[in-house]
The first five atom37 places (N, CA, C, CB, O) and aatype in JSON, in Angstrom:
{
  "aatype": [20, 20, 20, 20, 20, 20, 20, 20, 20, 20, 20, 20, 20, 20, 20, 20, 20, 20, 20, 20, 20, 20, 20, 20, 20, 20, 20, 20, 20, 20, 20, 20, 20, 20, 20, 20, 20, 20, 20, 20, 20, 20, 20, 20, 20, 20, 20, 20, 20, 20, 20, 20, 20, 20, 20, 20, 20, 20, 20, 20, 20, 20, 20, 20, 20, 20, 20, 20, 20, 20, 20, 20, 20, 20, 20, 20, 20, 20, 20, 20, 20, 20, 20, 20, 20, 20, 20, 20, 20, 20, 20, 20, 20, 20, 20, 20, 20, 20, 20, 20, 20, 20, 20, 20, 20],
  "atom_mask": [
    [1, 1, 1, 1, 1],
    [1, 1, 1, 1, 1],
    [1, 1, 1, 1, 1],
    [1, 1, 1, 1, 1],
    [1, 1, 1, 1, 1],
    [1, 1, 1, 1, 1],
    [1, 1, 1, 1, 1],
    [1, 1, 1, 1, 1],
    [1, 1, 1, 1, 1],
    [1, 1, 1, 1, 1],
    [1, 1, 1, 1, 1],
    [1, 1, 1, 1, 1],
    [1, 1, 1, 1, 1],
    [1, 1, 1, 1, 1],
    [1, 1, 1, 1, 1],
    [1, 1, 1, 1, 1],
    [1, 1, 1, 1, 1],
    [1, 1, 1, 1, 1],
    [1, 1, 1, 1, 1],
    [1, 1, 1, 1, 1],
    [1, 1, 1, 1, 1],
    [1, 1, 1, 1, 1],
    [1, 1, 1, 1, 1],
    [1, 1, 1, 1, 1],
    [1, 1, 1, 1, 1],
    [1, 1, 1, 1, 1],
    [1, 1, 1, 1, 1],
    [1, 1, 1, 1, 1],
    [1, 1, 1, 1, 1],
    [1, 1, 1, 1, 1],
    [1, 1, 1, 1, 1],
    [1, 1, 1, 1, 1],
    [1, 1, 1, 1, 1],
    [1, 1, 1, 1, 1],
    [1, 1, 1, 1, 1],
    [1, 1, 1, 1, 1],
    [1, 1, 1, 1, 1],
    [1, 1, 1, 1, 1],
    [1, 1, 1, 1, 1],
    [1, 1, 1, 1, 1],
    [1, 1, 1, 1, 1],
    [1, 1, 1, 1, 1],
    [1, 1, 1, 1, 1],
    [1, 1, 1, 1, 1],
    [1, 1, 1, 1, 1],
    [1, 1, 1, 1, 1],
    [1, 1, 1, 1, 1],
    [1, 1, 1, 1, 1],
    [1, 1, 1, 1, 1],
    [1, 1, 1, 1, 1],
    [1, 1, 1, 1, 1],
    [1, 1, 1, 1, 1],
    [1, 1, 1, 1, 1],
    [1, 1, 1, 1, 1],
    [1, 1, 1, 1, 1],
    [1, 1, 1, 1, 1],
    [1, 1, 1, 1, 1],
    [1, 1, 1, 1, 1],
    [1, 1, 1, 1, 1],
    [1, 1, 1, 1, 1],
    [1, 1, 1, 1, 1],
    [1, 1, 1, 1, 1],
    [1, 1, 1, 1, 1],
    [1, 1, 1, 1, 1],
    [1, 1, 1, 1, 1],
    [1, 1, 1, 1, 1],
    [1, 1, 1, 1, 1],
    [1, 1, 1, 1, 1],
    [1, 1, 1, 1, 1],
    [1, 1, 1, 1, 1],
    [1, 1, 1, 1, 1],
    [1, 1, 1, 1, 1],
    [1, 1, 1, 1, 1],
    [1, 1, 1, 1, 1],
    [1, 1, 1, 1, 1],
    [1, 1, 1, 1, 1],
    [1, 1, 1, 1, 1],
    [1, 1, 1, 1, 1],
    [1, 1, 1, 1, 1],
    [1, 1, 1, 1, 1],
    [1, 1, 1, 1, 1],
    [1, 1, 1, 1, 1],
    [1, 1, 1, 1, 1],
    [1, 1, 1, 1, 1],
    [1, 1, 1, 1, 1],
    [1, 1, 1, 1, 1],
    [1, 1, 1, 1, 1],
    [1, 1, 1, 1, 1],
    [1, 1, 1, 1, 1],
    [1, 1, 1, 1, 1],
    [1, 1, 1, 1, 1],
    [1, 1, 1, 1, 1],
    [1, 1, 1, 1, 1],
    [1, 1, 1, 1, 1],
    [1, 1, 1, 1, 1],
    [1, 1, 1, 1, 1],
    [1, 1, 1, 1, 1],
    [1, 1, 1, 1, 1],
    [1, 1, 1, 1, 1],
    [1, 1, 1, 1, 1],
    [1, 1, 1, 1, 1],
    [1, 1, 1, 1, 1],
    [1, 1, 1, 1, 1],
    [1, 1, 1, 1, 1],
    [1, 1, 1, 1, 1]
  ],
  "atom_positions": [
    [[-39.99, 0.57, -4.46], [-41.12, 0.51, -3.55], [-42.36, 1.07, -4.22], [-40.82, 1.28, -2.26], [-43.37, 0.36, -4.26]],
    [[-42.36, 2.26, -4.74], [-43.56, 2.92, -5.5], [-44.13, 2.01, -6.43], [-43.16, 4.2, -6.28], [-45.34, 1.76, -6.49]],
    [[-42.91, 1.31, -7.47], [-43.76, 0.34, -8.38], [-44.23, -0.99, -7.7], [-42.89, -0.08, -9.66], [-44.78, -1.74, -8.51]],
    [[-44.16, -1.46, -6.49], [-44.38, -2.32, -6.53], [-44.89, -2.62, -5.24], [-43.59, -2.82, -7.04], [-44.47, -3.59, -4.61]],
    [[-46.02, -1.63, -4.69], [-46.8, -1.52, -3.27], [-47.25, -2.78, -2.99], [-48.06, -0.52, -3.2], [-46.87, -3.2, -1.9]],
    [[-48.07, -3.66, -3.76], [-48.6, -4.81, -3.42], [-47.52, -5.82, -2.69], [-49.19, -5.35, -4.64], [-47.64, -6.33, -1.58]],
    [[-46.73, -5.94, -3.38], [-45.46, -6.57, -3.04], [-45.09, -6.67, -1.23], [-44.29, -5.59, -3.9], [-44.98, -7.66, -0.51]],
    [[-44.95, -5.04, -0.87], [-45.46, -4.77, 0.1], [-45.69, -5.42, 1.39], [-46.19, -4.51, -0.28], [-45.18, -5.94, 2.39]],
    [[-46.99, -5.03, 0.63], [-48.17, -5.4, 1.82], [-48.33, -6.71, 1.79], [-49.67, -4.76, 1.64], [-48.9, -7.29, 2.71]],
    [[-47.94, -7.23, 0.94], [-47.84, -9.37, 0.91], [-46.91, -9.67, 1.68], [-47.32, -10.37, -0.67], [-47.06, -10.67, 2.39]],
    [[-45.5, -8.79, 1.79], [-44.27, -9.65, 2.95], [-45.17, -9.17, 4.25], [-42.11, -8.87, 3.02], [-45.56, -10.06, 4.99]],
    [[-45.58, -7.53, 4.63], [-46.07, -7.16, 5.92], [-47.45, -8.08, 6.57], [-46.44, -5.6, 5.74], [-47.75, -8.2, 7.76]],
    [[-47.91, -8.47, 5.78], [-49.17, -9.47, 5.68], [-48.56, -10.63, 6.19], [-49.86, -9.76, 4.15], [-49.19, -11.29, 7.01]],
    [[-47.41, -11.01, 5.82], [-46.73, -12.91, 5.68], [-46.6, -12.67, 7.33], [-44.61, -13.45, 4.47], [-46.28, -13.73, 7.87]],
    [[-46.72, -11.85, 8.04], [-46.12, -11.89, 9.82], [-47.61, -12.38, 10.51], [-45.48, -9.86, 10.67], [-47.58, -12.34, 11.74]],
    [[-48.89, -12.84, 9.9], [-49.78, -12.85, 9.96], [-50.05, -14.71, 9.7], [-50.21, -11.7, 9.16], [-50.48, -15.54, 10.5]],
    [[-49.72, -14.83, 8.65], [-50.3, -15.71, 7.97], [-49.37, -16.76, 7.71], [-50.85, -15.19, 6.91], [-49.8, -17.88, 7.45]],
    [[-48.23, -16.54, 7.73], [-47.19, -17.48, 7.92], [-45.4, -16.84, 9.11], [-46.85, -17.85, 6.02], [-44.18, -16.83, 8.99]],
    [[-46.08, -16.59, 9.75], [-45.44, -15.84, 10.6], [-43.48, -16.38, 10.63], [-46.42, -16.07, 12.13], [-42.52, -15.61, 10.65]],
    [[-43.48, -17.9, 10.62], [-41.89, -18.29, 10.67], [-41.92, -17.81, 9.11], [-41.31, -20.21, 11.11], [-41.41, -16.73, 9.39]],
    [[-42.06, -17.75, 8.07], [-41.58, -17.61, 6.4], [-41.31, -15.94, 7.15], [-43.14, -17.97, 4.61], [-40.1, -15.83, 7.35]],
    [[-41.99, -14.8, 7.54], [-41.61, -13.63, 7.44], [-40.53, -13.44, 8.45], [-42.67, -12.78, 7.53], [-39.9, -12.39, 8.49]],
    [[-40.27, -14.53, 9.37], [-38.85, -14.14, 10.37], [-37.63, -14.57, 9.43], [-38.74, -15.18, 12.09], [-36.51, -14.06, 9.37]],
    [[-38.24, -15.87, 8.59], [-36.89, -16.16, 7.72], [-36.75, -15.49, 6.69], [-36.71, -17.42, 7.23], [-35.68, -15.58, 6.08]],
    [[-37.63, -14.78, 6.3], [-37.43, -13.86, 4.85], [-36.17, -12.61, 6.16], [-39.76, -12.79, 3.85], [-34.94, -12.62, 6.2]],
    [[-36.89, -11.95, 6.78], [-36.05, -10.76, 7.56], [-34.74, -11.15, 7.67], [-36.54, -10.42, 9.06], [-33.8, -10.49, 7.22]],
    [[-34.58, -12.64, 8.49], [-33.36, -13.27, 8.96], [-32.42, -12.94, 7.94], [-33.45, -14.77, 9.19], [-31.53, -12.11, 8.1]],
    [[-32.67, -13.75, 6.65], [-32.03, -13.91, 5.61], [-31.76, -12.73, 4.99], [-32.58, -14.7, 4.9], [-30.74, -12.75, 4.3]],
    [[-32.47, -11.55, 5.04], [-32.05, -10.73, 4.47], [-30.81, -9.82, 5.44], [-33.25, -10.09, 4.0], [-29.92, -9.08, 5.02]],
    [[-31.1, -10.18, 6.68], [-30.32, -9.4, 7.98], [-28.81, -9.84, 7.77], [-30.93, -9.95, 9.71], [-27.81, -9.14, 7.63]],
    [[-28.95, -11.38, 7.81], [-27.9, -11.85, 7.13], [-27.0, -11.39, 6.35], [-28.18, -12.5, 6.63], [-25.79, -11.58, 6.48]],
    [[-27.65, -10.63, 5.32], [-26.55, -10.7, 4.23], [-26.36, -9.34, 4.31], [-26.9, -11.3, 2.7], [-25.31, -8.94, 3.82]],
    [[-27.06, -8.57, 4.76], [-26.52, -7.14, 5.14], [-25.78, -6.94, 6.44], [-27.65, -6.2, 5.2], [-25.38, -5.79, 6.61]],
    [[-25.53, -7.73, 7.31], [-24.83, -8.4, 8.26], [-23.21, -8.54, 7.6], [-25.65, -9.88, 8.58], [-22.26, -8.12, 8.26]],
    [[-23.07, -8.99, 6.64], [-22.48, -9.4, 5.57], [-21.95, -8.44, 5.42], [-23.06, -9.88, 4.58], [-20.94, -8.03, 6.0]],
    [[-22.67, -7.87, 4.48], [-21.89, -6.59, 3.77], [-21.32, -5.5, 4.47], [-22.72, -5.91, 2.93], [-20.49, -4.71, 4.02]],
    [[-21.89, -5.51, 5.72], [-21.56, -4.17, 6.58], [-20.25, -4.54, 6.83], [-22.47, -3.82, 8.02], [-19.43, -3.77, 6.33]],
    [[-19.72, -5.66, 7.57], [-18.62, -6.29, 7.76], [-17.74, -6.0, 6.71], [-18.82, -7.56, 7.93], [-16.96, -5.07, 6.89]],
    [[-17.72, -6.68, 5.56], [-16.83, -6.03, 4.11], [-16.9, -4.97, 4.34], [-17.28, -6.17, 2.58], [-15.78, -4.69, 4.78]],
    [[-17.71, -3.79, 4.35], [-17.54, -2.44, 4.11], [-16.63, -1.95, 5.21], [-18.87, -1.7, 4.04], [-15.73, -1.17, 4.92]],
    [[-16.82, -2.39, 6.61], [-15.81, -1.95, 7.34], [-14.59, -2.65, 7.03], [-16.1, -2.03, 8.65], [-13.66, -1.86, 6.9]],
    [[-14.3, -3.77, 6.87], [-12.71, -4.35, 6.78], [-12.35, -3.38, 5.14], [-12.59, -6.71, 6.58], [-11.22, -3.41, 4.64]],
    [[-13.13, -2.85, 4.73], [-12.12, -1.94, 3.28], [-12.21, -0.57, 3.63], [-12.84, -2.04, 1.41], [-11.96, 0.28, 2.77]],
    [[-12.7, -0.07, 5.41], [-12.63, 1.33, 5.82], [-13.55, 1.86, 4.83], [-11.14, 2.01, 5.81], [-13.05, 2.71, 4.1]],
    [[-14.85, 1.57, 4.59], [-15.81, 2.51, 3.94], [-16.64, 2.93, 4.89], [-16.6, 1.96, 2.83], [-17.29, 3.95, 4.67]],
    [[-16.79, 2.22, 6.18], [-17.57, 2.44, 7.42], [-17.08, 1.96, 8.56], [-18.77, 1.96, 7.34], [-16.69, 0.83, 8.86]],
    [[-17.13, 2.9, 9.13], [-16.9, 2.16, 11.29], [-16.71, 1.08, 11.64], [-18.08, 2.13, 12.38], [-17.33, 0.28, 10.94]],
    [[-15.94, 0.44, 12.67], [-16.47, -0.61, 13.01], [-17.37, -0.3, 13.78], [-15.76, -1.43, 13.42], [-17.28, 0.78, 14.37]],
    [[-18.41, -1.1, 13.98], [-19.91, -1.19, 14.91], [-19.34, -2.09, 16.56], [-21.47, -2.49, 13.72], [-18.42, -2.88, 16.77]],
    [[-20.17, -1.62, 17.27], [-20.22, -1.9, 18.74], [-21.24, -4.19, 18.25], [-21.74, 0.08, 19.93], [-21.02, -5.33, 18.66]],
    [[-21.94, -3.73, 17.54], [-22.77, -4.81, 17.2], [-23.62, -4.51, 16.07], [-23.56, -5.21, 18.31], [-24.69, -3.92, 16.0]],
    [[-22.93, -5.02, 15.26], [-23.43, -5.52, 13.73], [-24.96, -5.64, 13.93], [-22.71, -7.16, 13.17], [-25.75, -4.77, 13.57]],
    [[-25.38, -7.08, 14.69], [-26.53, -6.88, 14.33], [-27.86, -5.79, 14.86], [-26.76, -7.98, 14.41], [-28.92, -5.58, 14.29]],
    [[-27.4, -5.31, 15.99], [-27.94, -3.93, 16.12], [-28.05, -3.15, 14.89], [-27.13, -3.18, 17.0], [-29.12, -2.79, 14.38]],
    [[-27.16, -2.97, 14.56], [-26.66, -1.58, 13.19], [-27.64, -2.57, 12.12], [-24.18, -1.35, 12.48], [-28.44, -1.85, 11.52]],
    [[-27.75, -3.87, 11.77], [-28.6, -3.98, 11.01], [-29.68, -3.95, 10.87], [-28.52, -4.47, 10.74], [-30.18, -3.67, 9.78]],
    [[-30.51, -4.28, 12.11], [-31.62, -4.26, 12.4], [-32.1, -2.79, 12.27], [-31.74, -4.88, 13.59], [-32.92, -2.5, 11.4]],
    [[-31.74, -2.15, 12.85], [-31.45, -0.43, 12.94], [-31.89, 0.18, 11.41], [-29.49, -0.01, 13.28], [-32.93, 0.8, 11.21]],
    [[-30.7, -0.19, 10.24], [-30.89, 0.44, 9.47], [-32.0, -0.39, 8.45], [-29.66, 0.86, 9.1], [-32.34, 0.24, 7.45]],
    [[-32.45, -1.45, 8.6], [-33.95, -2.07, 8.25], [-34.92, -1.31, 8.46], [-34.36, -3.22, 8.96], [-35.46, -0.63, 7.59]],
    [[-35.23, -1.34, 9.52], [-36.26, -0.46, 10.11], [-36.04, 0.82, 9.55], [-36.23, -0.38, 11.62], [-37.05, 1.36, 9.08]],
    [[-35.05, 1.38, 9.48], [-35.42, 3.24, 8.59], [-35.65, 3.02, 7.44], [-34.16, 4.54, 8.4], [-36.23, 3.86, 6.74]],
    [[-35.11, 1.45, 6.83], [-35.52, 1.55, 5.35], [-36.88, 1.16, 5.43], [-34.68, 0.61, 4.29], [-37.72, 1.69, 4.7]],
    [[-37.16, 0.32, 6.22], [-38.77, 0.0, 6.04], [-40.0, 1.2, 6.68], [-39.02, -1.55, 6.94], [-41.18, 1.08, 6.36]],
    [[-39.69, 1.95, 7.29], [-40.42, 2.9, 7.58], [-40.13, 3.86, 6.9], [-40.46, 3.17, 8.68], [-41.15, 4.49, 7.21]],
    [[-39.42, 4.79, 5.95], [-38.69, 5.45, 4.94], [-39.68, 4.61, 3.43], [-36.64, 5.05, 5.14], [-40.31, 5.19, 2.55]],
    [[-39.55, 3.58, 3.57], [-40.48, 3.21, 2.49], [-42.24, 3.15, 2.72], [-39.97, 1.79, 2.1], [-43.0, 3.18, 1.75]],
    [[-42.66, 3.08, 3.93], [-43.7, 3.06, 4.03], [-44.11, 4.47, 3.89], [-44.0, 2.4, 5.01], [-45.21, 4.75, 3.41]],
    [[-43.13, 5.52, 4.35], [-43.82, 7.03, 4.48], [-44.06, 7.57, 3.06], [-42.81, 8.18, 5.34], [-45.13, 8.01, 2.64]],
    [[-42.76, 7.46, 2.3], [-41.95, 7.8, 0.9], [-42.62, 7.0, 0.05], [-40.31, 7.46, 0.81], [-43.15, 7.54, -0.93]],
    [[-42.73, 5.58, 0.25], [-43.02, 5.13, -1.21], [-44.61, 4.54, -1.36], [-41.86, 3.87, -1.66], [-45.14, 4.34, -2.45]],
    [[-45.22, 4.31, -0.12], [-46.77, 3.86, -0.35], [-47.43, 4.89, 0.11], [-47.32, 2.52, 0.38], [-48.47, 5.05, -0.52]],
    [[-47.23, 5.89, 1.17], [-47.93, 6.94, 1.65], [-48.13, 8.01, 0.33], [-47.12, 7.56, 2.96], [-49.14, 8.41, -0.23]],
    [[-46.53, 8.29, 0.09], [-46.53, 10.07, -0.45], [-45.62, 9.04, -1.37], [-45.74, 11.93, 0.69], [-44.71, 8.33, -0.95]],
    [[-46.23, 9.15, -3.09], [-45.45, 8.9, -4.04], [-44.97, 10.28, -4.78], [-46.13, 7.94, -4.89], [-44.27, 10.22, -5.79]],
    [[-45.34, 11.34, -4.3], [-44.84, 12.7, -4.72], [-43.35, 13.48, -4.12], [-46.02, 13.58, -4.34], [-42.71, 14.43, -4.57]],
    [[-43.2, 12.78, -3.16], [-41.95, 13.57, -2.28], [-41.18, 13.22, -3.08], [-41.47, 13.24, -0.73], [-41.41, 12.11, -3.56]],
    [[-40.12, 13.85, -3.51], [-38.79, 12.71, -4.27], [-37.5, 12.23, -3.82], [-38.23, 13.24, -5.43], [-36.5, 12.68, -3.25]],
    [[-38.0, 10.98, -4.36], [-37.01, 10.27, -3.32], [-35.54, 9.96, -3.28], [-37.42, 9.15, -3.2], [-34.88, 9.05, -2.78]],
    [[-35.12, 11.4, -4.23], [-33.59, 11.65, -3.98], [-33.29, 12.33, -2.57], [-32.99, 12.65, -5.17], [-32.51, 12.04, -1.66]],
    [[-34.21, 13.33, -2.75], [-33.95, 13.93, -0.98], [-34.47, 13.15, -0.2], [-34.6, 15.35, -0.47], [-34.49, 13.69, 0.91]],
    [[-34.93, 12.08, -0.16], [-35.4, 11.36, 1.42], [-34.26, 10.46, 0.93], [-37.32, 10.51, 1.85], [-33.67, 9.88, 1.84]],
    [[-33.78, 10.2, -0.42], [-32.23, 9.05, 0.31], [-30.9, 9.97, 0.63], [-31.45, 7.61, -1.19], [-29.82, 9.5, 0.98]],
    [[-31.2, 11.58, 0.42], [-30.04, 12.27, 0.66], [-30.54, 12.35, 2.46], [-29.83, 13.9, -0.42], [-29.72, 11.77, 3.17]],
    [[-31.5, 12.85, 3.07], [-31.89, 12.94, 4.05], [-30.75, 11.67, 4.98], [-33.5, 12.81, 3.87], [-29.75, 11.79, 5.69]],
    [[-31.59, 10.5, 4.49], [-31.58, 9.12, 5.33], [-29.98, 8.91, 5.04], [-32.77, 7.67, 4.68], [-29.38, 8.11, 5.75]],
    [[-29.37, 9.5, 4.18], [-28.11, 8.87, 4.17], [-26.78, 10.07, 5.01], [-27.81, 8.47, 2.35], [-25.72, 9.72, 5.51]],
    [[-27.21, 11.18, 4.93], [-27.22, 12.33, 5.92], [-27.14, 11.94, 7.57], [-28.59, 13.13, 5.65], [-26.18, 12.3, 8.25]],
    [[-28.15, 11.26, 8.05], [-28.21, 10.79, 9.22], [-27.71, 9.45, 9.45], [-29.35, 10.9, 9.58], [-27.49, 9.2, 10.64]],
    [[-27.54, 8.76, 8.82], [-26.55, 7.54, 8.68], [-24.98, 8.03, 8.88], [-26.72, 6.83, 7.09], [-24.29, 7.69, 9.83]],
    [[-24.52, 8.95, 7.74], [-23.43, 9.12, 7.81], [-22.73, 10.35, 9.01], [-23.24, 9.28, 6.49], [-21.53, 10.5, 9.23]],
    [[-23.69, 10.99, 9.56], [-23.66, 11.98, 10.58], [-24.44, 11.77, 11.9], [-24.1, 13.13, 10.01], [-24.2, 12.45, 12.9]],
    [[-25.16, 11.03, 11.87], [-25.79, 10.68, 13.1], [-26.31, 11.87, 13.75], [-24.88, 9.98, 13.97], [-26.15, 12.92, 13.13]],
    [[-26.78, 11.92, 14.62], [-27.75, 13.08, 15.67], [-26.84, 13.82, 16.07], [-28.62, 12.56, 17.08], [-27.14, 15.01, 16.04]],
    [[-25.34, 13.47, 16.61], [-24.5, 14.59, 17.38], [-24.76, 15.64, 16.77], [-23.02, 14.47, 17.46], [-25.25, 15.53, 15.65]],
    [[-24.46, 17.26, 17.47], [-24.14, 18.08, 16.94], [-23.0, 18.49, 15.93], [-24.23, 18.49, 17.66], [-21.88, 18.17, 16.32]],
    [[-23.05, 19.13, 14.74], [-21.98, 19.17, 13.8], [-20.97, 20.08, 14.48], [-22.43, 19.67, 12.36], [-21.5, 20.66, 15.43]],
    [[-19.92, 20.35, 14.33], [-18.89, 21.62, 14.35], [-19.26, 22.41, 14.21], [-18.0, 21.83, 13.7], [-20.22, 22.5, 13.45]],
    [[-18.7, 23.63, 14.9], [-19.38, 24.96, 14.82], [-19.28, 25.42, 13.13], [-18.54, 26.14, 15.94], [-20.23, 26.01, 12.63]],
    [[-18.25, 25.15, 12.46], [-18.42, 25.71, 11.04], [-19.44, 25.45, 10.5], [-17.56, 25.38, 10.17], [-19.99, 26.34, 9.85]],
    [[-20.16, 23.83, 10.63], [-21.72, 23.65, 10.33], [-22.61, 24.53, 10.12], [-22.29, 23.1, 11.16], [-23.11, 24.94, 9.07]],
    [[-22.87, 24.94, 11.69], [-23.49, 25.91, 12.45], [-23.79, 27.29, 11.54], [-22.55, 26.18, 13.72], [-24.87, 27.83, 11.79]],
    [[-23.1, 27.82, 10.68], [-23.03, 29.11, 10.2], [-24.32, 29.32, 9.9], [-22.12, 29.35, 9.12], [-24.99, 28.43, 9.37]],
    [[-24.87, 30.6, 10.21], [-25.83, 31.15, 9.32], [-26.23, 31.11, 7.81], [-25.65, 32.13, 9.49], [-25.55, 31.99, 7.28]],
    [[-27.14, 30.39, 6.68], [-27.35, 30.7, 5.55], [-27.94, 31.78, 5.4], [-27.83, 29.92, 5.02], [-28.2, 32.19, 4.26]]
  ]
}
């Protein structure tokens, strides 16, 4: 994302200016992460989902707002801890952790 901001702002622009090319660029990409989520659950690397394409749409959007904050806003944050962050809340979600969590540092 950092190297390649213009890039960007040309797909976020395409919802403008060719509005069906940016539903089929999304589609297609929803698709295939649609895809993969499926494999990843039938080999138990992840959950099964209530609805796939919820969960995809879902995790689009944190990547695309995660890239807008992280990679065109603030090219200084580093973006090992915002993918440890984002992958933190993916893999743990909002519930509260176990009390062992909990401990005092």
């Amino acid at each position: 994302m950092r190297s390649h901001k213009a890039l960007y702002r040309v797909v976020m622009e395409a919802q403008f200016v060719a509005p069906e090319a940016y539903r089929a660029y999304y589609r297609t990409f929803a698709a295939a992460y649609r895809q993969q989520l499926a494999q990843a659950a039938s080999r138990g690397e992840i959950s099964e989902g209530q609805d796939d394409e919820v969960r995809v749409w879902a995790l689009m959007g944190a990547s695309s707002f995660l890239g807008i904050r992280y990679g065109i806003w603030d090219a200084e944050t580093d973006s090992g801890s915002v993918a440890a962050a984002a992958s933190d809340l993916m893999i743990n979600g909002l519930a509260p952790r176990a009390q062992k969590d909990k401990a005092p540092k």
